[in-house]
Each structure stands twice: as C-alpha cells, then as structure tokens.
N, CA, C and O atoms as a DFTB+ gen file, in Angstrom:
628 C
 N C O
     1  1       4.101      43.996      55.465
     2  2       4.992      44.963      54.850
     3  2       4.289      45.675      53.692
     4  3       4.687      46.804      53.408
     5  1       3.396      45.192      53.072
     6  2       2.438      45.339      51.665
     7  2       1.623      46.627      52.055
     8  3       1.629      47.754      51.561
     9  1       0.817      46.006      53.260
    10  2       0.381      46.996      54.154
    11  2       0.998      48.355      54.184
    12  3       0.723      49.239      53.372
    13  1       1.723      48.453      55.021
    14  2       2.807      49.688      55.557
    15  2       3.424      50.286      53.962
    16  3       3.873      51.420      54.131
    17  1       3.545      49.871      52.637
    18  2       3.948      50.335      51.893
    19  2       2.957      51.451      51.111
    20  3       3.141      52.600      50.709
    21  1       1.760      50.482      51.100
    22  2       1.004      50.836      50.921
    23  2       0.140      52.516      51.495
    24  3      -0.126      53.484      50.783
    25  1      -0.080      52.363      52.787
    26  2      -0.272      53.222      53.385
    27  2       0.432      54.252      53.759
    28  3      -0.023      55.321      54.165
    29  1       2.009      53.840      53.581
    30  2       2.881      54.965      53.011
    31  2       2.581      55.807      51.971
    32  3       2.264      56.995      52.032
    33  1       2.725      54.988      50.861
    34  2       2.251      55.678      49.402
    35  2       1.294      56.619      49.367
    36  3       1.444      57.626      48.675
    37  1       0.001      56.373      50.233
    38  2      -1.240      57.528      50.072
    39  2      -0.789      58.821      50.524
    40  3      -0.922      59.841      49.848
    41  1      -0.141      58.773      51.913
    42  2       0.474      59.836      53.174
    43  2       0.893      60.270      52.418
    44  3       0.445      61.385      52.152
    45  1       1.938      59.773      51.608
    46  2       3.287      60.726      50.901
    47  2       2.210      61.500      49.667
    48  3       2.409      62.622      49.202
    49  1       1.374      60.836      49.402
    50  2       0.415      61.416      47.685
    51  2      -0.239      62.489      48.442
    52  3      -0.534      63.477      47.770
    53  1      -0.519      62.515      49.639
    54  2      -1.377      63.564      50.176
    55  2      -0.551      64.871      50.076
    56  3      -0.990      65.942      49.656
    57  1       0.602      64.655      50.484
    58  2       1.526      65.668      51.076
    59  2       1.871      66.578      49.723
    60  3       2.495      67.623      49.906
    61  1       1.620      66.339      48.850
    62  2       1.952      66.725      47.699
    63  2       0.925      67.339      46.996
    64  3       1.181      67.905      45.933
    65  1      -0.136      67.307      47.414
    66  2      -1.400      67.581      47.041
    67  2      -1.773      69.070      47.058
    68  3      -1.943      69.123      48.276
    69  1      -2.020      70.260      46.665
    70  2      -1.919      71.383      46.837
    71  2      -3.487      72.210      47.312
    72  3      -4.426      72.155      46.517
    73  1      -3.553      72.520      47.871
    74  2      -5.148      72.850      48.480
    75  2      -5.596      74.538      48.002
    76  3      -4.828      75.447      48.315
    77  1      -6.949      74.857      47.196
    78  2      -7.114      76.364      46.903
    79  2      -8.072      76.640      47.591
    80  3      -8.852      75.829      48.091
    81  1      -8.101      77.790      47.678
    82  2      -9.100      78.583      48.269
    83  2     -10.115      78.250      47.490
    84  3      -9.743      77.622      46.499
    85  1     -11.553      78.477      47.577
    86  2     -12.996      78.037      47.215
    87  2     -13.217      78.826      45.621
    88  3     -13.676      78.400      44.562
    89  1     -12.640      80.196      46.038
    90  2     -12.967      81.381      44.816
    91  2     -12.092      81.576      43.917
    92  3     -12.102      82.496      43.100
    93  1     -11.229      80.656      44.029
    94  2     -10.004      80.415      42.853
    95  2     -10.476      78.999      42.280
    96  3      -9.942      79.035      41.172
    97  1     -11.031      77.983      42.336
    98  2     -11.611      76.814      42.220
    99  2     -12.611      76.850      41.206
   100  3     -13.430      77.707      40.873
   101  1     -12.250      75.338      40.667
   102  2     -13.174      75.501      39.746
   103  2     -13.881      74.095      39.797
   104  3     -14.928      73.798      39.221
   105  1     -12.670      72.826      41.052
   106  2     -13.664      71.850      40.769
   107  2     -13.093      71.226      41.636
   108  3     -11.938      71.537      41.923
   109  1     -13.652      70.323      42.198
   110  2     -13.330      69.591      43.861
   111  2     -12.792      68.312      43.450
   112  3     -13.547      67.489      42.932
   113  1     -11.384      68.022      43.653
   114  2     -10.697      66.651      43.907
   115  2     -11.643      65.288      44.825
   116  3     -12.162      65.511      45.918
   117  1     -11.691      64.384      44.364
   118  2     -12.577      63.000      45.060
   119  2     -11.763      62.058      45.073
   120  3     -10.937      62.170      44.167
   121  1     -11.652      61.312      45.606
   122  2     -10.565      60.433      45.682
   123  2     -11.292      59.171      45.216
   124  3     -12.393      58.653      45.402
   125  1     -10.074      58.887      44.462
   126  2     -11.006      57.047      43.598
   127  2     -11.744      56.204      44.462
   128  3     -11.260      55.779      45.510
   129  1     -13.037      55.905      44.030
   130  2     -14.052      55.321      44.648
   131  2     -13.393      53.414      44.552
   132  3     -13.898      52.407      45.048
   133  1     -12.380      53.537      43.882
   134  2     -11.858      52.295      43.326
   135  2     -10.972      51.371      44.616
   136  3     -11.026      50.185      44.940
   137  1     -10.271      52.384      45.071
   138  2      -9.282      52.146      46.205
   139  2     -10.133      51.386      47.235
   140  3      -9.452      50.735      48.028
   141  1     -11.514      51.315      47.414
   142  2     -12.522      50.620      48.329
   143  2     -12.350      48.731      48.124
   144  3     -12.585      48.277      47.004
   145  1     -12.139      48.230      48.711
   146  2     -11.449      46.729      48.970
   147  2     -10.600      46.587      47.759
   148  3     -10.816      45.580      47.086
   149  1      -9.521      47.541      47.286
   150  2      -8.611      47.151      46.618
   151  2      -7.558      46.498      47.281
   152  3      -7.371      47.006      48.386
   153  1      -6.720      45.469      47.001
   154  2      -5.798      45.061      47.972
   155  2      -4.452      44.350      47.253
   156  3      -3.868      43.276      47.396
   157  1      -4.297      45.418      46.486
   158  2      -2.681      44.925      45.399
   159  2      -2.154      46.239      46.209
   160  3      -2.653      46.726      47.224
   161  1      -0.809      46.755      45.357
   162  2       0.074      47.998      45.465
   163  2      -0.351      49.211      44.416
   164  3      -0.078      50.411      44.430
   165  1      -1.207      48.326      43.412
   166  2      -1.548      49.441      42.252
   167  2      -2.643      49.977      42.788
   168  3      -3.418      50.122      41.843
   169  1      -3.427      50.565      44.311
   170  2      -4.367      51.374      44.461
   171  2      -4.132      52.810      44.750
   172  3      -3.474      53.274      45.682
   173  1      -4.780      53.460      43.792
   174  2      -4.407      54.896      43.867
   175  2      -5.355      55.826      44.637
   176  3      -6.504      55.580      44.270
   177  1      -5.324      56.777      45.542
   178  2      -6.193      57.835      45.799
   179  2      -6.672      58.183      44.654
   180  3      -7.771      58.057      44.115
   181  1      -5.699      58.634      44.366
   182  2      -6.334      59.952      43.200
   183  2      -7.140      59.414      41.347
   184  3      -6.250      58.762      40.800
   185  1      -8.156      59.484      40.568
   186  2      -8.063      58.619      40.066
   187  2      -6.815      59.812      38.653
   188  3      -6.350      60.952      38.676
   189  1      -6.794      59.003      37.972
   190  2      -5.513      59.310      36.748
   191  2      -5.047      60.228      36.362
   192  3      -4.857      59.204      35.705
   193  1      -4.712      60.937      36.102
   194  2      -3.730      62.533      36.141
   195  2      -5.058      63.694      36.986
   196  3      -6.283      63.814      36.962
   197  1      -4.278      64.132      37.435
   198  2      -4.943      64.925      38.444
   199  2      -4.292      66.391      37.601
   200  3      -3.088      66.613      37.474
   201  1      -5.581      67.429      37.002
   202  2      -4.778      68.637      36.823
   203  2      -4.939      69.363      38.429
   204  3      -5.879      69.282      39.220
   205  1      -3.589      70.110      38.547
   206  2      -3.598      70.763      39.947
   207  2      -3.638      72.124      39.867
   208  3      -3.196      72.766      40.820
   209  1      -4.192      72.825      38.682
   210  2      -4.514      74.174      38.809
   211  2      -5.964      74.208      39.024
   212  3      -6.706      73.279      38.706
   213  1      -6.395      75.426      39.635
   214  2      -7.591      75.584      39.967
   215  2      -8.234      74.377      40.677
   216  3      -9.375      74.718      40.986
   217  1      -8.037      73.364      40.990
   218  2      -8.783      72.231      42.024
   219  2      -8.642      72.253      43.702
   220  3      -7.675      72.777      44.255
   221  1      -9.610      71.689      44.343
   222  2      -9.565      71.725      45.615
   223  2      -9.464      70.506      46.322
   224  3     -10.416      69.728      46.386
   225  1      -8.512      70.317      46.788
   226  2      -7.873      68.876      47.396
   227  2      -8.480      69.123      48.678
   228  3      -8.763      70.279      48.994
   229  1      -8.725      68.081      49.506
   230  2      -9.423      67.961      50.956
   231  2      -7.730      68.237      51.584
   232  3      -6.598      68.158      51.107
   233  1      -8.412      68.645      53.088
   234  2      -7.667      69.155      54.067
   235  2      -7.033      67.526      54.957
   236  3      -6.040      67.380      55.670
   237  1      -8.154      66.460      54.502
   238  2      -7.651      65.228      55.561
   239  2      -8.301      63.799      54.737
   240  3      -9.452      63.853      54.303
   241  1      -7.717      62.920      54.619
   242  2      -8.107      61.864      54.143
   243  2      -7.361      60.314      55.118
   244  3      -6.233      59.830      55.214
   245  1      -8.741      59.978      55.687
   246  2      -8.669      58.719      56.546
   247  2      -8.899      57.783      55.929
   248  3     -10.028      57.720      55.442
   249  1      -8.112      56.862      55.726
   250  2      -8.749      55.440      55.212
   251  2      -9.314      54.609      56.331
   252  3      -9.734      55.242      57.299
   253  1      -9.389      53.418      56.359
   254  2     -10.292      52.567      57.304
   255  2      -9.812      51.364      56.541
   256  3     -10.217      51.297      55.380
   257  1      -8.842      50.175      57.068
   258  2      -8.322      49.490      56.703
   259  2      -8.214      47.969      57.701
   260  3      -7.874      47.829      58.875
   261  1      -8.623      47.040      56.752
   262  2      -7.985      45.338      57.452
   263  2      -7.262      44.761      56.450
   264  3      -7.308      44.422      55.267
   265  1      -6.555      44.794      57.452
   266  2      -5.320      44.071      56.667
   267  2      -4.992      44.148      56.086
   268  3      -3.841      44.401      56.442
   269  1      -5.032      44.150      54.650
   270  2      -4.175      44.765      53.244
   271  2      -5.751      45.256      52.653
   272  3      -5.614      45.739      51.529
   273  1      -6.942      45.257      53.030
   274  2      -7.378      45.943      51.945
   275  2      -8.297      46.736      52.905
   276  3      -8.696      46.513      54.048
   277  1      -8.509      47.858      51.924
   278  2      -9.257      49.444      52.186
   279  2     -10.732      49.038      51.975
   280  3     -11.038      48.446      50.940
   281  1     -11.660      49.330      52.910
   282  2     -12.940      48.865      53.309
   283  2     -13.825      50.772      53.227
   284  3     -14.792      51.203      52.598
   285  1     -12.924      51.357      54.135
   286  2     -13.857      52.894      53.910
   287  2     -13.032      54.392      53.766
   288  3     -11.810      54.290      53.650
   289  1     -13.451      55.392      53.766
   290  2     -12.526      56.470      53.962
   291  2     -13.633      57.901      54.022
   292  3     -14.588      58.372      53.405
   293  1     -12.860      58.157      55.078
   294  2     -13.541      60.069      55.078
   295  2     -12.429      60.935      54.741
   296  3     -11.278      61.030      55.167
   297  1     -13.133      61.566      53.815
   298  2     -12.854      63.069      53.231
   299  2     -12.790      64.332      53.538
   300  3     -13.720      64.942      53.011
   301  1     -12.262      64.839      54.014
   302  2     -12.757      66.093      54.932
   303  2     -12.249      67.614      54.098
   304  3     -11.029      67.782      54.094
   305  1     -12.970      68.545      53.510
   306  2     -12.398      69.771      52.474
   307  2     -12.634      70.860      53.926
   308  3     -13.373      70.628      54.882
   309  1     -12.174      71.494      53.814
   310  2     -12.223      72.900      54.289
   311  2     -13.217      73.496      54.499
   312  3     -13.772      73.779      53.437
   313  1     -14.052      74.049      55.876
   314  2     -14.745      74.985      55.915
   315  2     -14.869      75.940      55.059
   316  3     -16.039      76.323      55.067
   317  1     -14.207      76.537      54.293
   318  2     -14.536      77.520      53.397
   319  2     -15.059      77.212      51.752
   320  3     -15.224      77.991      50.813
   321  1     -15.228      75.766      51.858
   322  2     -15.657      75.034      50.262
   323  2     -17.289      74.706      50.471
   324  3     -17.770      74.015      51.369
   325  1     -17.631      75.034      49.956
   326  2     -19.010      75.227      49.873
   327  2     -20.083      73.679      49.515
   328  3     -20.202      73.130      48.419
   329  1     -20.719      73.289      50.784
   330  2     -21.581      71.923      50.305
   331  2     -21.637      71.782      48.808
   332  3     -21.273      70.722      48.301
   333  1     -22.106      72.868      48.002
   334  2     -22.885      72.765      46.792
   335  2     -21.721      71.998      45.995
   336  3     -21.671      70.953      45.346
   337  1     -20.538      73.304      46.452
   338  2     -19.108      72.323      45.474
   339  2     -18.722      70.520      46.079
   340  3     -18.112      69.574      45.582
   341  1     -19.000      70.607      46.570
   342  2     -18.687      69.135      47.004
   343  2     -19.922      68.052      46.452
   344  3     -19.824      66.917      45.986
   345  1     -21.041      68.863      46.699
   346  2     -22.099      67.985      45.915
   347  2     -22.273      67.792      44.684
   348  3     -22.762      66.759      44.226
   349  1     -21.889      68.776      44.005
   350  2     -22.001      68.748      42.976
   351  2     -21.220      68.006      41.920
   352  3     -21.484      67.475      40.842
   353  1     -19.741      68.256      42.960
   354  2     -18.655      67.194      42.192
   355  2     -18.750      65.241      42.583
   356  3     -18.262      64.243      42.053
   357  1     -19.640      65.490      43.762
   358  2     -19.987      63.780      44.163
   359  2     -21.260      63.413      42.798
   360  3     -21.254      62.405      42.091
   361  1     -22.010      64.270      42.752
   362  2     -23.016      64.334      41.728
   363  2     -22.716      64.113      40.064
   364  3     -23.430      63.493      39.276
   365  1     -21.622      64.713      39.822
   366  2     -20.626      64.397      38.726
   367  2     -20.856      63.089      38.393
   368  3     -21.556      62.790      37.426
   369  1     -20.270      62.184      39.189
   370  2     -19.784      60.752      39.093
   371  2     -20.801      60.139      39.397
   372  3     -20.909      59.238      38.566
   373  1     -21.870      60.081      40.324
   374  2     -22.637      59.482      41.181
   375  2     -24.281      60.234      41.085
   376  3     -25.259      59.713      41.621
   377  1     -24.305      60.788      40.752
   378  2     -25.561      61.822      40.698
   379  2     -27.180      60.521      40.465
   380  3     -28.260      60.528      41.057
   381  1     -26.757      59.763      39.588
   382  2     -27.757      58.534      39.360
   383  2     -28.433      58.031      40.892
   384  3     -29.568      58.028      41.370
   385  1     -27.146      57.638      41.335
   386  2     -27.467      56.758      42.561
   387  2     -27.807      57.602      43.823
   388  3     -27.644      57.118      44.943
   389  1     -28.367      59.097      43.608
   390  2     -28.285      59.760      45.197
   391  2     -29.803      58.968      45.364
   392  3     -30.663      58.513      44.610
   393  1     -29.583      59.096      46.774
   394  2     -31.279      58.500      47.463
   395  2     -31.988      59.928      47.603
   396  3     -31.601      60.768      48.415
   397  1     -33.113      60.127      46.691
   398  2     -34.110      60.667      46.663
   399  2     -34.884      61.086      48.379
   400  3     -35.408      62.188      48.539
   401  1     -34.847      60.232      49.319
   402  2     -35.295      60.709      50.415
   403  2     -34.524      61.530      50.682
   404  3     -35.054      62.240      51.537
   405  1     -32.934      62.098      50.315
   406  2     -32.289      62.549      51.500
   407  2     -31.969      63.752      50.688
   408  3     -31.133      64.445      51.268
   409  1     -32.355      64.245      49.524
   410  2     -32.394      65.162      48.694
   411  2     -33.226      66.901      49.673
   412  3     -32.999      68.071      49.363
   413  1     -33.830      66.563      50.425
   414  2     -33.417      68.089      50.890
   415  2     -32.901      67.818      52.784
   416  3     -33.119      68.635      53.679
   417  1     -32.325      66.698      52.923
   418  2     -31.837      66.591      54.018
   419  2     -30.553      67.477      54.226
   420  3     -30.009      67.935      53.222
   421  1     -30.035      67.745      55.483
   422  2     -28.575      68.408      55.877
   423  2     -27.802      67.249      55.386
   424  3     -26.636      67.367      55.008
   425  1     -28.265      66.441      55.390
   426  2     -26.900      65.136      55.072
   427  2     -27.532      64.390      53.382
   428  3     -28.685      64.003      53.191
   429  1     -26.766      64.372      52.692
   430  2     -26.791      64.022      51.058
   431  2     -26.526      62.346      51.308
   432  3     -26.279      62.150      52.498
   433  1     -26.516      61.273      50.615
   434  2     -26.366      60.112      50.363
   435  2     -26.710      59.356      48.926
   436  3     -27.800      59.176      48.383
   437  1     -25.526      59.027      48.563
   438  2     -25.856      58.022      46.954
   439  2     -25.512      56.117      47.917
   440  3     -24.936      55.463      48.786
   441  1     -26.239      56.167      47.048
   442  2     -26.180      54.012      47.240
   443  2     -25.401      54.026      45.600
   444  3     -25.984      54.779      44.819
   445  1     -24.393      53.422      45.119
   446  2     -24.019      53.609      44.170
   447  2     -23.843      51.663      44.241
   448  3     -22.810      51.173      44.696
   449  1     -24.789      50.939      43.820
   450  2     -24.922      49.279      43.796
   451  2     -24.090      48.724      42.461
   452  3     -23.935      47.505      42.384
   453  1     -23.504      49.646      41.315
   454  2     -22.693      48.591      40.473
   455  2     -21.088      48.920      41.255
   456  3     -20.039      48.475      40.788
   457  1     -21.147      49.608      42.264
   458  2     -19.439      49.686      42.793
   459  2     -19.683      48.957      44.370
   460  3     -18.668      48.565      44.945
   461  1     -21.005      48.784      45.048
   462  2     -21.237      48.339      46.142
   463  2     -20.209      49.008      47.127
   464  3     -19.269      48.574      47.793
   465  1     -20.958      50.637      46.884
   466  2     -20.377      51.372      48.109
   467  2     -22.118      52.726      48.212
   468  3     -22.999      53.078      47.428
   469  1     -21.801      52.969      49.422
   470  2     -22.224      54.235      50.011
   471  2     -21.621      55.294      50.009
   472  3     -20.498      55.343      50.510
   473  1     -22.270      56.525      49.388
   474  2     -21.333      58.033      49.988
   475  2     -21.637      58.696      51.001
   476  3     -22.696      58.131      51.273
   477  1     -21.543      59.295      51.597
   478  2     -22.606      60.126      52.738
   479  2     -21.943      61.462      52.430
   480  3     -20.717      61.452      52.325
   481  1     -22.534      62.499      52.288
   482  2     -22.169      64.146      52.516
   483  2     -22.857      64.779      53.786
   484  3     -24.072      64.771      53.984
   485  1     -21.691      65.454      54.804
   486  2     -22.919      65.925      55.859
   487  2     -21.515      67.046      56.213
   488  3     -20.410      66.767      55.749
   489  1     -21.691      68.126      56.947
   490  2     -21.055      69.285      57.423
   491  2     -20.858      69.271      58.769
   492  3     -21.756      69.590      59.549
   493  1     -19.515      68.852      59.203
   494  2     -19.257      68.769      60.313
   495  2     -19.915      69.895      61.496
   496  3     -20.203      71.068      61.262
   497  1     -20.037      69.277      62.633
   498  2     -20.823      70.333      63.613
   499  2     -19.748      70.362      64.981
   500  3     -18.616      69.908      65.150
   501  1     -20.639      71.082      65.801
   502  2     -19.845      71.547      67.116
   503  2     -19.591      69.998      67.862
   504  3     -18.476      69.813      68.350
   505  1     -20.303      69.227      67.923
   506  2     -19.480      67.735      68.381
   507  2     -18.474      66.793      67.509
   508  3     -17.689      65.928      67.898
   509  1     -18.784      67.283      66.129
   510  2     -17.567      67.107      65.833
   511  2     -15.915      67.322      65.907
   512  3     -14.973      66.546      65.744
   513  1     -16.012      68.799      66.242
   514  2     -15.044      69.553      66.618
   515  2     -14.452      69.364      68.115
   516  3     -13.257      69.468      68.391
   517  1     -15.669      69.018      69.195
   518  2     -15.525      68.744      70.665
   519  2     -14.242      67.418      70.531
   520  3     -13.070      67.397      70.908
   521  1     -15.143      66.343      69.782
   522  2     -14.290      65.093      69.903
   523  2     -12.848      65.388      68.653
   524  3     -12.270      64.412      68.175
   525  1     -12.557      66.418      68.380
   526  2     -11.700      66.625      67.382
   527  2     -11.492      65.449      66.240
   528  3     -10.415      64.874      66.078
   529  1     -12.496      65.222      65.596
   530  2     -12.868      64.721      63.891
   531  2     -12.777      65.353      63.390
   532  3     -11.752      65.048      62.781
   533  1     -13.149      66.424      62.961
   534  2     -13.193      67.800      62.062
   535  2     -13.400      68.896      63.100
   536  3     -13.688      68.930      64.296
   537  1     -13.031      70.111      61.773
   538  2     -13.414      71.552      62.648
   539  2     -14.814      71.589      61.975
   540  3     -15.106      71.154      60.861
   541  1     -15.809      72.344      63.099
   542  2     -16.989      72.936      62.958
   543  2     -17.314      73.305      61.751
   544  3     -17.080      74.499      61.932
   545  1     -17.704      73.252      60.539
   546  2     -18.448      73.491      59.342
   547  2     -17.761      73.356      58.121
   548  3     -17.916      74.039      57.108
   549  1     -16.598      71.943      58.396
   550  2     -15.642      71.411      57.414
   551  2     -16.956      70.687      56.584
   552  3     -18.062      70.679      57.124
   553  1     -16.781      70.171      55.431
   554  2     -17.307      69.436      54.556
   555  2     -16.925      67.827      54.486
   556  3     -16.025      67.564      53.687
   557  1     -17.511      66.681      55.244
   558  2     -16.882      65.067      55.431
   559  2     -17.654      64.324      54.330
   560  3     -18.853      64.056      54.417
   561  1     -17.005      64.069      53.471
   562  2     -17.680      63.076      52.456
   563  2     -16.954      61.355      53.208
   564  3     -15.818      61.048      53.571
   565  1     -18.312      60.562      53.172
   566  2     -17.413      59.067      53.832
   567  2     -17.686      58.518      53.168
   568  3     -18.901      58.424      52.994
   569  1     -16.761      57.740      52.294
   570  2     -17.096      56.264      51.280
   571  2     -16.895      55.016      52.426
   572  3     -16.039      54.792      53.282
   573  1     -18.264      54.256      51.943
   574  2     -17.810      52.590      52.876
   575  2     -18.602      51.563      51.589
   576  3     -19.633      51.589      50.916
   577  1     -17.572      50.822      51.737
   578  2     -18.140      49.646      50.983
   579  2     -19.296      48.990      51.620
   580  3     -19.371      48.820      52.837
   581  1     -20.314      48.578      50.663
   582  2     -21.494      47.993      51.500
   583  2     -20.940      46.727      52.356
   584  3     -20.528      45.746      51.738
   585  1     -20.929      46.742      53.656
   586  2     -20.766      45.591      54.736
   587  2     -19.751      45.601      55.114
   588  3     -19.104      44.625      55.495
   589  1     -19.297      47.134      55.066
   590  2     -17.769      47.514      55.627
   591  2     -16.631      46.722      55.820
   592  3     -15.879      46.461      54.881
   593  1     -16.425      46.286      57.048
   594  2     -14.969      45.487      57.447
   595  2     -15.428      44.176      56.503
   596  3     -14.697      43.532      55.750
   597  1     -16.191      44.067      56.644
   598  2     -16.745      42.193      56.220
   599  2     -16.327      42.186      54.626
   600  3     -15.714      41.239      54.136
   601  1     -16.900      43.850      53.544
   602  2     -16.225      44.111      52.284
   603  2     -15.124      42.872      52.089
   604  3     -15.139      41.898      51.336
   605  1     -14.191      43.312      53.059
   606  2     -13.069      42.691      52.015
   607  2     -12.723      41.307      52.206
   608  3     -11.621      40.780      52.053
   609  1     -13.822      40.788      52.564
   610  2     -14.012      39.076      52.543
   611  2     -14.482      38.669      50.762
   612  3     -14.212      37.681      50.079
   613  1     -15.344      40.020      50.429
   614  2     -16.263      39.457      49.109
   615  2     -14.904      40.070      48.102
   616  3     -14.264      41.114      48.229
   617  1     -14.788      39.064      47.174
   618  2     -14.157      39.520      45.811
   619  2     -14.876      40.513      44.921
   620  3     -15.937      40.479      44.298
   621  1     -13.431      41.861      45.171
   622  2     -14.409      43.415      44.021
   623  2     -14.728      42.691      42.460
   624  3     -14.187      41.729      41.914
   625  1     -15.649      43.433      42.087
   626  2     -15.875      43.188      40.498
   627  2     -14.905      43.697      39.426
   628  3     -15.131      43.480      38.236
C-alpha cells in the first residue's frame, strides 16, 4: 500500500508541473538525485521549493522501482530544449564527477561516488522513437544507483 501511495504522490507532482518553451527558460528542473533507494513516504521528486516561472520541467519521468524503494529513473525534456541546457544544469550539481572520457562524446556521463549513482545524458534517436521510449531528438537524462535493482539491498548514506 506504501508502495502505491507512494507512486501516486510523484504522478499527481508531475501533473502539476508546468512545462516552457526553451526561449522563455532560464533553467532546467532535475529531479532529486535523493529519491534513488529512498524507501519512506518523505521522497520527493522535486528537490525543495521549486520556483515555476521561467523553468523547464521534463515532458516524462519513469521511475524504476522494487518494492518500496526507487533504484533508477529516466528523464525525458522536450525536443526543443537544448543538450547544452540540460548539461549544463546536470553540470550545476554534478559537474565534479563527469567522466572526462565522455566529454566530447554524443552521450555525457558523471559517476557521482559520494551519492553512489550514475547520470547518463544522450538524445534520443530514430530507434528510440521506433520502440516508442521517446520521440526522436528528446533529451533522456537516466539516474541509476550503482548496482541498480541490487541498490536497494545496501543501506543509503
């Protein structure tokens, strides 16, 4: 039931969430890196007052869940939001931990080891769209806790 309340709560936080165009924007919404093997009722998407003028909320947010606790989640913003804005706002928070190899790759990645998660940034493509995951040149940021499903065996810090 903890479960289902739970996963209520995000659905309904989404729905409420207001989405801008790229050129009215001034800074890209991320969803708390915290919510990753949290497993009370107090886990929030969003982290603590969210101003909702000028920000850009993603178009889709999947969690990836056992049992009562949240192990991963993809992010998905709008084709019309620009990699740079999305990188830049993952870079914000995380900018320390990007992996240096993947710095002029199509796909971005931080190892972020004091939260023991992964980010990945990559731009959805035409097989994405085939298997309907995203549309063709959406923006998917994926948080996974290092050792995914297994995560929420280890106690968070």
């Amino acid at each position: 039931m903890r479960k289902a309340i739970c996963v209520l709560a995000v659905l309904l936080g989404l729905g409420t969430c207001p989405t801008a165009k790229e050129e009215n924007s001034k800074r890209i919404a991320l969803p708390s890196s915290k919510l990753l093997r949290c497993k009370s009722s107090d886990c929030f998407l969003w982290p603590g007052e969210q101003e909702q003028r000028n920000v850009v909320y993603p178009k889709q947010v999947t969690l990836d869940l056992d049992q009562d606790c949240f192990y991963g989640m993809t992010v998905l913003y709008d084709k019309s939001v620009s990699i740079e804005m999305v990188k830049d706002a993952v870079d914000e928070g995380y900018g320390k931990w990007a992996v240096e190899e993947f710095a002029n790759s199509p796909i971005k990645l931080w190892r972020v080891e004091p939260e023991k998660l992964a980010i990945q940034l990559s731009v959805a493509d035409q097989k994405a769209q085939r298997i309907h995951t995203a549309d063709e040149g959406s923006k998917q940021v994926i948080y996974m806790a290092f050792g995914g499903k297994s995560a929420c065996s280890v106690p968070a810090n």
